[in-house]
C-alpha positions in Angstrom: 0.0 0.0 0.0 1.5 3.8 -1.2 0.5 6.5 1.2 1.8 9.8 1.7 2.2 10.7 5.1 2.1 14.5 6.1 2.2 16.2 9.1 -0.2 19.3 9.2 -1.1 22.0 11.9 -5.1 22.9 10.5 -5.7 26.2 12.3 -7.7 28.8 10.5 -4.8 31.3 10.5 -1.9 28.5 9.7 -2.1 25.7 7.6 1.8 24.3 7.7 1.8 21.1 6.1 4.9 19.3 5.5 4.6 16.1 2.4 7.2 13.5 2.5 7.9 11.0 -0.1 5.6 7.4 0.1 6.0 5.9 3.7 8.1 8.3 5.0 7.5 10.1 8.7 8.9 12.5 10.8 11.3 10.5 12.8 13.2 12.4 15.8 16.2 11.0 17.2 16.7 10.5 20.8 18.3 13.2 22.0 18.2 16.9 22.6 19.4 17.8 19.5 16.2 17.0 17.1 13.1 18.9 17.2 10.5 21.3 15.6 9.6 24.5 17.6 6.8 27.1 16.4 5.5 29.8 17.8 1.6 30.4 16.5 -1.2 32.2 17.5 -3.0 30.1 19.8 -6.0 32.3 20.4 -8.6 30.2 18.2 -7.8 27.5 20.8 -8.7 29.0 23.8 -12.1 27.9 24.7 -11.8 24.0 22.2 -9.0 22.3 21.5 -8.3 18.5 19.4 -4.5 17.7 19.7 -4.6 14.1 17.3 -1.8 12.5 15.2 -0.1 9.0 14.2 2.5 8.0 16.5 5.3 5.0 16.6 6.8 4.7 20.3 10.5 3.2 19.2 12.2 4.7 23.0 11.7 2.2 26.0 8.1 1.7 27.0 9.1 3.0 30.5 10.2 6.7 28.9 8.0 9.4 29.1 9.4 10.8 25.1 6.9 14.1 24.6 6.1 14.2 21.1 3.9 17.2 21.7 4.6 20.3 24.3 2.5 23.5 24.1 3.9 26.2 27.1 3.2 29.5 27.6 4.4 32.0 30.7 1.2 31.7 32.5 0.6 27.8 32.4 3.0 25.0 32.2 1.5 21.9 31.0 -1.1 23.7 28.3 -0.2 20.5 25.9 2.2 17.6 26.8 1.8 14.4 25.4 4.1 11.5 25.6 4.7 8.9 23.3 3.4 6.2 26.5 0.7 8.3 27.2 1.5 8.9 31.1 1.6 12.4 30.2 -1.7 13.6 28.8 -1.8 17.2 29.8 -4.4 19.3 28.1 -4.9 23.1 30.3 -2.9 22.1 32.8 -4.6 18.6 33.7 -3.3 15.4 33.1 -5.4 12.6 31.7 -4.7 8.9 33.0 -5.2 6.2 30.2 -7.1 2.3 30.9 -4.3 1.3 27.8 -1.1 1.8 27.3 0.3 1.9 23.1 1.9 -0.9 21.3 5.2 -0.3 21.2 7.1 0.1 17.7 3.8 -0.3 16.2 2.0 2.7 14.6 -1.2 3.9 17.1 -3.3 6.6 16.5 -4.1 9.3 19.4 -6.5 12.0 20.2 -6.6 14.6 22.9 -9.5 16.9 23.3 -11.4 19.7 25.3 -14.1 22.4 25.1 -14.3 25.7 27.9 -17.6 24.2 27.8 -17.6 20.4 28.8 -14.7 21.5 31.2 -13.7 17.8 30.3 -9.9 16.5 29.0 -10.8 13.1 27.0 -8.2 10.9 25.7 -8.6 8.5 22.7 -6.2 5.4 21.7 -7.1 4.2 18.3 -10.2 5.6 18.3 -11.6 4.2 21.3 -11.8 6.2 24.9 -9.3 5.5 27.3 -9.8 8.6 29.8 -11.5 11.7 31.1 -10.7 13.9 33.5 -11.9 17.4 34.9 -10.8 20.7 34.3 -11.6 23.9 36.8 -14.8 25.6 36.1 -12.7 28.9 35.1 -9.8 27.4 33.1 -9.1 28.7 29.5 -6.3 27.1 27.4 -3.4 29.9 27.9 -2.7 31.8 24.6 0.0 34.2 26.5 3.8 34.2 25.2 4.4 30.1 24.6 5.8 27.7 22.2 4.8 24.3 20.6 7.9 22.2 20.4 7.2 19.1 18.5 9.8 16.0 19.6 11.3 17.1 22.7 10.1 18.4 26.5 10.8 22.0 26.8 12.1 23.7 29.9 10.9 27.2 28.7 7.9 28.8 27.1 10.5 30.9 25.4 11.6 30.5 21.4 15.3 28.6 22.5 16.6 25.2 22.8 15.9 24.5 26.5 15.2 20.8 26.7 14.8 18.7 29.5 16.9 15.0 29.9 17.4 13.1 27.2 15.2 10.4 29.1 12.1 13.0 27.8 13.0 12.9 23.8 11.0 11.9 22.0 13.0 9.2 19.4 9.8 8.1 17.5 8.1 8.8 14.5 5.0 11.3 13.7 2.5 11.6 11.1 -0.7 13.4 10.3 -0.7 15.8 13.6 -3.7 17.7 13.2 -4.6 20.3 15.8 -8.3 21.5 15.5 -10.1 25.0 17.0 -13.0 22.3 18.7 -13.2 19.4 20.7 -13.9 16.3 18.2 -17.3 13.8 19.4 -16.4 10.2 20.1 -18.0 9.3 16.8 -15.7 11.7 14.6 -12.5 10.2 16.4 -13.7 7.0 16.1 -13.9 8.1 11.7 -10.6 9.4 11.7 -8.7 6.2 13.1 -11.0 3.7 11.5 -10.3 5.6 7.8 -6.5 4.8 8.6 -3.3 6.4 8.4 -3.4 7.0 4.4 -6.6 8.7 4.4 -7.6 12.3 4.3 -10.8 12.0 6.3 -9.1 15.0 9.1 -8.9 17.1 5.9 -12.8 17.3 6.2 -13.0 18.6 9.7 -13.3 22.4 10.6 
């Protein structure tokens, strides 16, 4: 089977995707010295968030490798996810998971919430495996931050301050897709069943 695989940020005031050549990935090594770090207008995320993508765990299934870390000055744990899914931090509060991923094995993940539901839920292969609670008056922080893709960052500031190496990522990415609303169970459930080659997420605003 011939797929491209692409890595895309769908926000309506960025649309940064990256196509790579028939069953290739982002792959990031295992140390501090590979990553992606952006600094975007997080604003349409404030009050709805969906943080889904392909991942492949290749690090030690005891490592907590954050593919994903969104920090800002005023909150610390806005995004972090990890490639084990211990961490599962979406405003500041970490969802635990019923299932832990396959390792070295391709797994599909989704992370959402809504101002309005005031509820975290986390997805493995398109199937719930956690909720959790967020305070009544919490907002997503859109103050000074950075996304850094592949690496857990020490700093909400644009520069290369990375945590151990135990926290790098070293696995591959594919088809991260971070949407202004928080996704039903039923649309999640689409977007893993149409499979990693499909363009289903293209369809969702």
């Amino acid at each position: 089977m011939m797929c491209v695989y692409k890595l895309a940020l769908l926000l309506p005031f960025l649309t940064a995707v990256f196509s790579h050549k028939p069953h290739i990935a982002l792959k990031f090594g295992d140390d501090k010295s590979s990553y992606i770090m952006i600094n975007p207008d997080m604003s349409p995320v404030e009050e709805a968030v969906s943080v889904c993508s392909w991942i492949k765990q290749l690090s030690p299934t005891n490592s907590e490798g954050a593919w994903l870390l969104y920090k800002t000055s005023e909150m610390h744990d806005a995004i972090t996810i990890s490639d084990n899914l211990y961490w599962a931090f979406l405003a500041a509060t970490n969802t635990p998971k019923s299932q832990t991923p396959a390792h070295d094995d391709w797994y599909h993940v989704c992370l959402t919430w809504s101002f309005s539901s005031k509820t975290n839920t986390l997805y493995l292969n398109g199937a719930k495996i956690g909720s959790s609670s967020t305070p009544s008056d919490r907002k997503l922080s859109i103050s000074t931050g950075s996304i850094v893709l592949g690496q857990h960052h020490g700093t909400h500031k644009m520069e290369a301050t990375f945590s151990g190496s135990q926290y790098s990522f070293g696995g591959e990415m594919t088809k991260l897709n971070i949407l202004k609303r928080k996704l039903s169970d039923q649309e999640v459930a689409e977007m893993y069943k149409s499979g990693i080659c499909s363009s289903y997420e293209d369809s969702l605003q």
